[in-house]
C-alpha positions as CSV (number, residue, x, y, z in Angstrom):
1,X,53.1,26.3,-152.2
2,X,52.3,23.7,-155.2
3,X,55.4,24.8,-157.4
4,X,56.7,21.7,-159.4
5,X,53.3,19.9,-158.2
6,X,50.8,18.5,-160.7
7,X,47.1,18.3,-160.3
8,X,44.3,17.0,-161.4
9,X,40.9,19.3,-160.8
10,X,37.2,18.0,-161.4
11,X,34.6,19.9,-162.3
12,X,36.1,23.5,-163.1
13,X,33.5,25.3,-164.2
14,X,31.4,25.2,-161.2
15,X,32.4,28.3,-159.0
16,X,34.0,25.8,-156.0
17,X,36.0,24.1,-158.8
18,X,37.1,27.4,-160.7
19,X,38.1,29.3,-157.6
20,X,40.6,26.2,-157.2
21,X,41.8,26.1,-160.5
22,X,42.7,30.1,-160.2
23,X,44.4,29.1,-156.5
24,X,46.1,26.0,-157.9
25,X,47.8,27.9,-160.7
26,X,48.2,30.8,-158.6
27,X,50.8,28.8,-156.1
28,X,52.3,27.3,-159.2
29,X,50.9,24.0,-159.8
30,X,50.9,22.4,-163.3
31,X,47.0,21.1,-163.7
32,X,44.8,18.9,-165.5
33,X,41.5,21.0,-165.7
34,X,38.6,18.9,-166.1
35,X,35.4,20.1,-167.5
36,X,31.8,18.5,-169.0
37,X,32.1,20.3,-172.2
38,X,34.3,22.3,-174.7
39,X,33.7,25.9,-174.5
40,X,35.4,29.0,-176.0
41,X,34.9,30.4,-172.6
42,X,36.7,27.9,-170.8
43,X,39.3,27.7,-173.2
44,X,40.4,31.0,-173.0
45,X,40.4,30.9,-168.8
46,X,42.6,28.0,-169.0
47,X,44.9,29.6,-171.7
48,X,44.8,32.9,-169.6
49,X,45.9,30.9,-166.5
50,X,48.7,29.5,-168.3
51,X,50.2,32.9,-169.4
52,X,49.6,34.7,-166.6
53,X,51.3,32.4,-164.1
54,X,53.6,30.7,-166.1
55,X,52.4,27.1,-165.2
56,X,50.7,24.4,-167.8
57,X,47.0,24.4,-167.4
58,X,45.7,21.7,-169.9
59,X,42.2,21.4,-170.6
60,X,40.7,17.7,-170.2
61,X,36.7,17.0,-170.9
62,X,34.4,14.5,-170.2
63,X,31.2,13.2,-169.0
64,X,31.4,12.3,-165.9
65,X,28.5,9.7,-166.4
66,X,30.3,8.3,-169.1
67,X,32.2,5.1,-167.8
68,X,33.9,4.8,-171.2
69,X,34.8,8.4,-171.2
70,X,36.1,8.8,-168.4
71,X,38.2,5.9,-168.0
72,X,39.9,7.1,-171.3
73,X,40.6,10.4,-170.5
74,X,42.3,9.3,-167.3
75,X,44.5,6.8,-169.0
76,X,45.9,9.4,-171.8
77,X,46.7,11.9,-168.3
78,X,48.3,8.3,-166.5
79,X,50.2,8.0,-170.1
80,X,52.1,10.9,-169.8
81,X,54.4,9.5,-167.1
82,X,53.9,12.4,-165.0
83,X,53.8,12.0,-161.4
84,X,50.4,12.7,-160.3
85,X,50.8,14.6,-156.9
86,X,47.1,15.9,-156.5
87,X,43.4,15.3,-157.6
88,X,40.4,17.5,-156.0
89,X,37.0,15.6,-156.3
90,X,35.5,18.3,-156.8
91,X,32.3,18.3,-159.6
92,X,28.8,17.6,-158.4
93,X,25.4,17.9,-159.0
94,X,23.2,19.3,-156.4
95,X,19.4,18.3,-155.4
96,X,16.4,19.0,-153.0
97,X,13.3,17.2,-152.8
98,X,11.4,14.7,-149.4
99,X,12.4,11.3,-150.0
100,X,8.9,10.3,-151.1
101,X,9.1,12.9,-154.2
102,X,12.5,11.4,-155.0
103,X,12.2,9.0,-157.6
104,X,15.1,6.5,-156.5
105,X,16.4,6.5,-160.3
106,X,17.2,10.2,-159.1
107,X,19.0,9.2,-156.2
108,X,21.4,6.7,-158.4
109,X,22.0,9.9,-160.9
110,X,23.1,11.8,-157.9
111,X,24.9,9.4,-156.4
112,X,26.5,8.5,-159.9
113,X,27.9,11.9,-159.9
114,X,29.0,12.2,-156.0
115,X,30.4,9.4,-155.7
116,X,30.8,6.8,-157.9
117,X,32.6,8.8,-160.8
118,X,34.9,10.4,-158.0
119,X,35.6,6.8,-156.9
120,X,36.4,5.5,-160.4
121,X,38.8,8.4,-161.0
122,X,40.5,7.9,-157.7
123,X,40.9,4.1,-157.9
124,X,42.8,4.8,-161.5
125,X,44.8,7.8,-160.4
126,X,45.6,5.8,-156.8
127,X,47.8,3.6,-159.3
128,X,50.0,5.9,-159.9
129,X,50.4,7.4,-156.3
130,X,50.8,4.1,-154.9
131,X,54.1,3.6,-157.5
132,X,55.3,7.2,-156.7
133,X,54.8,6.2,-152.7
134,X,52.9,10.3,-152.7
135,X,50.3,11.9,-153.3
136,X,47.3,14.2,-151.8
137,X,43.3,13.8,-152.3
138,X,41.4,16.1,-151.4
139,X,36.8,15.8,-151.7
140,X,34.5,18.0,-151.7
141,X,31.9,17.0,-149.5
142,X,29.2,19.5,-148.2
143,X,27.2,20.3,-144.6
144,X,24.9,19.3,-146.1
145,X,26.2,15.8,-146.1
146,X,27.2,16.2,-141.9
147,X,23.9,18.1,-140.4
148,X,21.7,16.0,-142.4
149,X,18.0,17.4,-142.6
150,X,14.7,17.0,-144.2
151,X,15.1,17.0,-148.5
152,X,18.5,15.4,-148.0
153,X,18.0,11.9,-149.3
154,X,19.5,12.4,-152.6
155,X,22.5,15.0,-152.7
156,X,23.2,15.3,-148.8
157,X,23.1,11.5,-148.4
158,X,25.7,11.4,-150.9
159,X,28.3,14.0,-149.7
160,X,27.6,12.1,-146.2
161,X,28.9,9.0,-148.2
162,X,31.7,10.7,-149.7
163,X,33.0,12.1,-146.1
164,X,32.9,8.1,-145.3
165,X,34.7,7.3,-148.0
166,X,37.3,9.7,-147.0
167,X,38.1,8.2,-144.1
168,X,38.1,4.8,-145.1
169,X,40.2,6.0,-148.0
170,X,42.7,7.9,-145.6
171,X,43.1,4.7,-143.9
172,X,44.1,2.4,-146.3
173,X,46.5,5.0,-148.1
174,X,48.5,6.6,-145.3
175,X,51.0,3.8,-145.7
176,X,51.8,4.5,-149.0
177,X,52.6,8.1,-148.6
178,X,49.4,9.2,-149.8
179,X,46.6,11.5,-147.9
180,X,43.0,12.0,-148.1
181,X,40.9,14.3,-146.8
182,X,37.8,16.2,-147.2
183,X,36.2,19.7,-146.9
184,X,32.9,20.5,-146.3
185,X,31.4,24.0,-147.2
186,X,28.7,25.8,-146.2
187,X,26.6,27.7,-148.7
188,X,29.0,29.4,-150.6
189,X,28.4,32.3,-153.0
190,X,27.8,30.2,-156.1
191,X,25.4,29.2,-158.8
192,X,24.4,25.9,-157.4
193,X,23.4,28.3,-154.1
194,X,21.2,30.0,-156.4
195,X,19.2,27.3,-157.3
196,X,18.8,26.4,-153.5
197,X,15.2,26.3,-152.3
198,X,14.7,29.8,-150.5
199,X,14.0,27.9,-147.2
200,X,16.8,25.6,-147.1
201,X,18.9,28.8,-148.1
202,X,18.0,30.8,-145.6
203,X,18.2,28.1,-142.9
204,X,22.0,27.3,-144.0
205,X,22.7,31.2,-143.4
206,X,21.1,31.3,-140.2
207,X,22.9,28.2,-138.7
208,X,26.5,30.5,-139.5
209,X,28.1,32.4,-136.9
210,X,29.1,34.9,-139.5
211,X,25.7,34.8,-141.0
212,X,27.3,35.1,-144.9
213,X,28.2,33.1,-147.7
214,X,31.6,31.5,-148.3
215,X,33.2,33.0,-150.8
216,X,34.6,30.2,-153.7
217,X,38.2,31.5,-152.8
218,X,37.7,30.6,-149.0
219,X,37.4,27.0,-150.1
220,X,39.8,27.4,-152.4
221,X,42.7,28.4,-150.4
222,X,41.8,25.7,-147.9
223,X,41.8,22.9,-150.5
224,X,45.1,24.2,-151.8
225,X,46.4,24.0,-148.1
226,X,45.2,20.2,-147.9
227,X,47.5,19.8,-151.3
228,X,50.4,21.0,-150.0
229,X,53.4,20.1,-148.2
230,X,52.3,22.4,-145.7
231,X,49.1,19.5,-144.4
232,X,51.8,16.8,-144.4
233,X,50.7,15.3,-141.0
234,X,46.8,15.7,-142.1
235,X,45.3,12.9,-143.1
236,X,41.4,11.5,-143.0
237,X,39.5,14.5,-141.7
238,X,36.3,16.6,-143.0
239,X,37.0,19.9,-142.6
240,X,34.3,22.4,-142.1
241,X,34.4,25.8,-143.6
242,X,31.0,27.2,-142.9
243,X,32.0,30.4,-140.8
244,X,31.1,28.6,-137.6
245,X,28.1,27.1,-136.9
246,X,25.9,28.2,-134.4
């Protein structure tokens, strides 16, 4: 489904952003895997990929609250000449807390994260989709950022912004050849769901149909549809995988 396609992934070592890495290379998509930090560990699951699917999976790290950092690592992927056919917004830091126990300086490091470093990627890799006239984007947005409720000033408000973004995004692009959309999970079967405060946990599971977790490869799959030729006529929408909500 990606064959011959090349894509760049954010935050892979969460379990959203590894299940995608796994499906991208899976349906033959050369990648750009992006993680915070060298690891053996990640290494070897990028070199594994590689072999066992017979596609490049290069490693690519940086902070993504590192202006400087970031911006440089983008340039040496832009000065490979490649064409650039997909990038996944996908890292993120998650947060729970009322408003009024939310310092705001919290709010800007969330919003740093959600946001603003998935903008400055897109804006630089938007350069070279715009000269190849192609191109899908596809953010990770949240529920959490469309049913917004109490402790959601920090990390919901921000997925809400980046499904806005989206659509303006989708918008200005679509004559270029370029889409943008969005997906927004319910809890999914990950260690950022682990950390969830029981309550807002257990409220997230009730509100499902299916009453379970997403599994990271659900996502996955559905991201990797957005990416493909397959979603050529989809352009500008949140998509909801939360099993039904109720």
């Amino acid at each position: 489904m990606l064959k011959n396609k090349n894509i760049l992934i954010t935050g892979c070592t969460g379990g959203i952003g590894k299940a995608v890495l796994i499906e991208c290379a899976k349906n033959g998509a050369d990648i750009w895997a992006h993680a915070r930090t060298e690891t053996p560990e990640f290494q070897k699951m990028v070199d594994d990929l590689s072999n066992s699917y017979n596609v490049s999976v290069s490693a690519v790290y940086f902070d993504l609250g590192k202006t400087d950092d970031l911006k440089e690592n983008i340039k040496n992927i832009l000065k490979t000449k490649k064409n650039i056919d997909g990038l996944v917004n996908c890292a993120a830091l998650p947060y729970g807390g009322t408003f009024m126990m939310t310092p705001v300086s919290k709010i800007k490091d969330i919003f740093d994260i959600n946001l603003f470093s998935q903008m400055e990627i897109t804006q630089l890799i938007l350069k070279a989709m715009f000269r190849q006239r192609s191109g899908s984007i596809v953010n990770v947005s949240s529920v959490a950022g469309l049913d917004l409720h109490a402790g959601n000033s920090a990390y919901g408000v921000s997925k809400a912004a980046l499904a806005a973004w989206t659509k303006t995004l989708a918008a200005e692009c679509a004559q270029a050849g370029i889409r943008v959309n969005a997906v927004a999970p319910g809890i999914t079967d990950t260690a950022m769901a682990a950390k969830m405060e029981k309550n807002a946990a257990e409220h997230m599971l009730a509100s499902s149909a299916m009453k379970r977790m997403a599994r990271p490869e659900e996502i996955a799959k559905t991201i990797v549809f957005l990416l493909s030729d397959e979603a050529s006529f989809i352009n500008g929408q949140i998509i909801r995988i939360d099993g039904g909500n109720a």
